[in-house]
C-alpha positions as CSV (number, residue, x, y, z in Angstrom):
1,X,14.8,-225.2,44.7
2,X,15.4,-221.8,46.3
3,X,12.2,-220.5,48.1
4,X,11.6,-217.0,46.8
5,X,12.2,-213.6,48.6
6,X,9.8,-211.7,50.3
7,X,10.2,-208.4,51.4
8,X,8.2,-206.8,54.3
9,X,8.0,-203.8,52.0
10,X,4.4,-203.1,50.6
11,X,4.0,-202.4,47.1
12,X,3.3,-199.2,45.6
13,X,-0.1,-200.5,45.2
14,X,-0.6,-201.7,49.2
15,X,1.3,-198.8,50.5
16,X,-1.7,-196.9,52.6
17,X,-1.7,-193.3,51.2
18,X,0.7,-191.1,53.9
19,X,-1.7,-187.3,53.9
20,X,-4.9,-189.6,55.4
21,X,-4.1,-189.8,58.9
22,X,-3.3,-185.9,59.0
23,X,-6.6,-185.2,57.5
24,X,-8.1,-187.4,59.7
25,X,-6.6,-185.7,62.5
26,X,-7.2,-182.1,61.2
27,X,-10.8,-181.8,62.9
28,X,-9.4,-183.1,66.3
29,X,-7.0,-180.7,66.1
30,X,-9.1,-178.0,65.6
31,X,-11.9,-178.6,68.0
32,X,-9.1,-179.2,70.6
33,X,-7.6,-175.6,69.7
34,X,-11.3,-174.0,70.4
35,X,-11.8,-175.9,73.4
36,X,-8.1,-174.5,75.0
37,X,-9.2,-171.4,73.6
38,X,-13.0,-171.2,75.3
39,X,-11.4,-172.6,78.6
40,X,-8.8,-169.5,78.8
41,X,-11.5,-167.1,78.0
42,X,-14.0,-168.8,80.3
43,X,-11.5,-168.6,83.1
44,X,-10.2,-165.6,83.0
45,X,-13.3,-163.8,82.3
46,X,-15.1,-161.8,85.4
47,X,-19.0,-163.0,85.3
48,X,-19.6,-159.9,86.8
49,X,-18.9,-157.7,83.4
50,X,-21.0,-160.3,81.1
51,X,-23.2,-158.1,79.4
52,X,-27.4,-158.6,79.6
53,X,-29.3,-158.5,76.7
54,X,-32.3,-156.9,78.7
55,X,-30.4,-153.7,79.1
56,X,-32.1,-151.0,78.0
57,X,-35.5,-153.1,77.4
58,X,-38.4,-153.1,79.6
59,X,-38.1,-155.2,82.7
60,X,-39.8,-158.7,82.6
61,X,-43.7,-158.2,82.3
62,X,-43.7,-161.6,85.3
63,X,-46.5,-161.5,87.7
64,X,-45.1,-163.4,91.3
65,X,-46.9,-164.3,94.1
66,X,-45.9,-163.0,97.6
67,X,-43.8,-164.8,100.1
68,X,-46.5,-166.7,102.2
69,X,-46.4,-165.9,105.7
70,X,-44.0,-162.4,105.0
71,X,-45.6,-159.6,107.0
72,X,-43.9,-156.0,107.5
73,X,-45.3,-153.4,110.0
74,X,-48.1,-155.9,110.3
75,X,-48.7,-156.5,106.7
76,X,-48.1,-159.1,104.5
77,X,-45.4,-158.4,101.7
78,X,-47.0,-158.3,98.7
79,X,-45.5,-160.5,95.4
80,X,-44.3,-158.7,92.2
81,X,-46.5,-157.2,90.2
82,X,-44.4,-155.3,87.0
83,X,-46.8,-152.2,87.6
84,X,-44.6,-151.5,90.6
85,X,-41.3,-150.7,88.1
86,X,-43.3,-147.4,86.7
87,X,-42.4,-144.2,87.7
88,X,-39.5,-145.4,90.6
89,X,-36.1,-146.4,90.6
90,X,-36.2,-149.8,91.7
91,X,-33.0,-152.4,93.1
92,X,-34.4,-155.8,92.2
93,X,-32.2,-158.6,93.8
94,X,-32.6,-162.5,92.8
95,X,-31.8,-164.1,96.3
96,X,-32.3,-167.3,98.0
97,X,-31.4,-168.8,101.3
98,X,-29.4,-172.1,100.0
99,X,-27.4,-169.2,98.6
100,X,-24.1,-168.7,100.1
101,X,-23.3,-164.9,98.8
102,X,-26.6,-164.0,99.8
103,X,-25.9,-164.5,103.0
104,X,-23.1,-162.0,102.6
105,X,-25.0,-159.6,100.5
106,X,-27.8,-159.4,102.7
107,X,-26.3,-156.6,105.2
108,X,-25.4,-154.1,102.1
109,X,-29.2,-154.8,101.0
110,X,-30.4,-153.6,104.1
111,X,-28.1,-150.9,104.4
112,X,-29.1,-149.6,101.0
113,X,-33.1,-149.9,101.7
114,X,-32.5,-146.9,103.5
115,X,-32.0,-145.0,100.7
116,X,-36.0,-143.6,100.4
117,X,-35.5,-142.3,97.0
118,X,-36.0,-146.4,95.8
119,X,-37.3,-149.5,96.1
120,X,-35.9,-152.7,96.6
121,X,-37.6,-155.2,95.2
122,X,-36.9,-159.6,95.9
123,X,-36.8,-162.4,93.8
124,X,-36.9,-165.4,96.1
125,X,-35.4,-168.2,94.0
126,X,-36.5,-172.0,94.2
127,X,-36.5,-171.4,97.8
128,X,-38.7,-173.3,100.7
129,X,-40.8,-170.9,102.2
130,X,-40.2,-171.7,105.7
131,X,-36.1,-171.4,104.6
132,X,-37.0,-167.8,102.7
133,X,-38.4,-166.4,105.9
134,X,-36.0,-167.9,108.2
135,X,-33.4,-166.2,106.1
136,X,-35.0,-162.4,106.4
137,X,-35.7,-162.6,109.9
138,X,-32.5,-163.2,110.2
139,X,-30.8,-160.3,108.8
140,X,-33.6,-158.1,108.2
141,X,-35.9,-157.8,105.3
142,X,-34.9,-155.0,102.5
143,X,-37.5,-155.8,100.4
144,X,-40.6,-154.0,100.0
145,X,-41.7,-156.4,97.2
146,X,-41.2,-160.0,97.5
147,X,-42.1,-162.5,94.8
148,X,-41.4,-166.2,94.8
149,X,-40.3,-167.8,91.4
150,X,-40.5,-171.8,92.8
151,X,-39.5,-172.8,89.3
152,X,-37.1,-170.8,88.2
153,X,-39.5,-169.3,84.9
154,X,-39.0,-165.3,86.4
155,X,-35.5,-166.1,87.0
156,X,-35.1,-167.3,83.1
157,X,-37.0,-164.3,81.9
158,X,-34.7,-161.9,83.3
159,X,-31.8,-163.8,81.9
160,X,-30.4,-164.6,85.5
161,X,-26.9,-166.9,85.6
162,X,-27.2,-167.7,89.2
163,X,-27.9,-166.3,92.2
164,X,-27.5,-163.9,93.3
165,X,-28.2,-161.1,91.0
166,X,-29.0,-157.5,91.1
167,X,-30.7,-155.0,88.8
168,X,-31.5,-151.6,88.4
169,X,-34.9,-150.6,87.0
170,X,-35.3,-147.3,86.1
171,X,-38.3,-144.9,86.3
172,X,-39.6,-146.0,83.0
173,X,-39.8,-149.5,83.9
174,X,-36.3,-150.5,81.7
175,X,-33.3,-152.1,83.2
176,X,-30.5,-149.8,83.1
177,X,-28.1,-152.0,85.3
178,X,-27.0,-155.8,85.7
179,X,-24.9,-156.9,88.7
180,X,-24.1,-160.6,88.6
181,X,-22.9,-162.0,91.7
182,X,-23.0,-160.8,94.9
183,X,-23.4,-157.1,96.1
184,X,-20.0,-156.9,97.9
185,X,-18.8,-153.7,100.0
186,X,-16.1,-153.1,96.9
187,X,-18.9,-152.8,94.3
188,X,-21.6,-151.3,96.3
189,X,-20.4,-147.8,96.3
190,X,-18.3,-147.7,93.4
191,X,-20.7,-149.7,90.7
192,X,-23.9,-150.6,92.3
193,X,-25.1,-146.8,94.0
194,X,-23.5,-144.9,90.6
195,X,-25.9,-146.7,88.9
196,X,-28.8,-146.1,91.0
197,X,-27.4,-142.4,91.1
198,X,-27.7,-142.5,87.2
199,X,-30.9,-143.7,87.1
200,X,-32.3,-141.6,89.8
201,X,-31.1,-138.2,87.7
């Protein structure tokens, strides 16, 4: 008696339908085409142009205690109170010493204190005190105003990405300028004063 014949064929009925694994596939496909596509525009985008929302709004209504221990022509350096942005051009920097640019930055700062017509205004950044003074008397202190935001609440309200950053306040008290990153000497003349010259007009 002959066995009968298989085949290793499936039936019409068994055969698994052929357009499932391609819809399956479809969303992978898709998320990996946004993910090469956010990476590209993520890289080659400069950080430096990323627009603030807080432009042309009032600066940060954040009260911030002084840097303890701070003291300029024998007095201390008082914190940040937002009363100070009315009526003056003001340069308020985000800094911190753990911050590598800042170290950089810090000459240019000093440099453009000089400038009488402003004032330039510090947010130390989740900083140790001891660290934060250390680091002015080092290369000088710009600031006028110094306030401490230990956790990072100030920095959040005036939508900072990292440090360091630098705005400019105008007389009204709005921000008319966001620098992100580091003042460097290729921005400070072409970008940074023309927008302290703007403001100041």
């Amino acid at each position: 008696m002959s066995e009968p014949v298989t085949s290793d064929k499936p039936t019409s009925a068994e055969a698994p339908p052929r357009r499932r694994p391609i819809l399956m596939a479809l969303p992978l496909l898709v998320f990996a085409t946004f993910a090469v596509l956010f990476c590209l525009r993520l890289g080659s985008g400069d950080p430096s142009k990323i627009p603030s929302a807080l432009i042309g709004r009032p600066a940060p209504q954040t009260t911030l205690p002084p840097l303890q221990g701070l003291v300029a022509g024998g007095a201390p350096v008082p914190g940040l109170d937002p009363t100070v942005f009315q009526g003056k051009v003001s340069v308020v920097n985000v800094w911190a010493s753990w911050c590598v640019p800042c170290h950089d930055e810090a000459p240019l700062l000093t440099e453009l204190a000089k400038d009488k017509r402003l004032q330039l205004v510090g947010i130390n950044y989740k900083d140790a005190p001891d660290n934060a003074r250390r680091f002015l008397g080092r290369y000088g202190n710009p600031f006028g105003i110094v306030g401490v935001d230990g956790n990072g609440r100030a920095a959040i309200e005036w939508g900072v990405y990292g440090v360091p950053e630098t705005f400019v306040v105008g007389r009204e008290g709005t921000i008319v300028y966001k620098l992100v990153g580091p003042v460097t000497p290729e921005n400070v003349d072409t970008v940074l004063k023309s927008e302290i010259d703007k403001a100041l007009k």
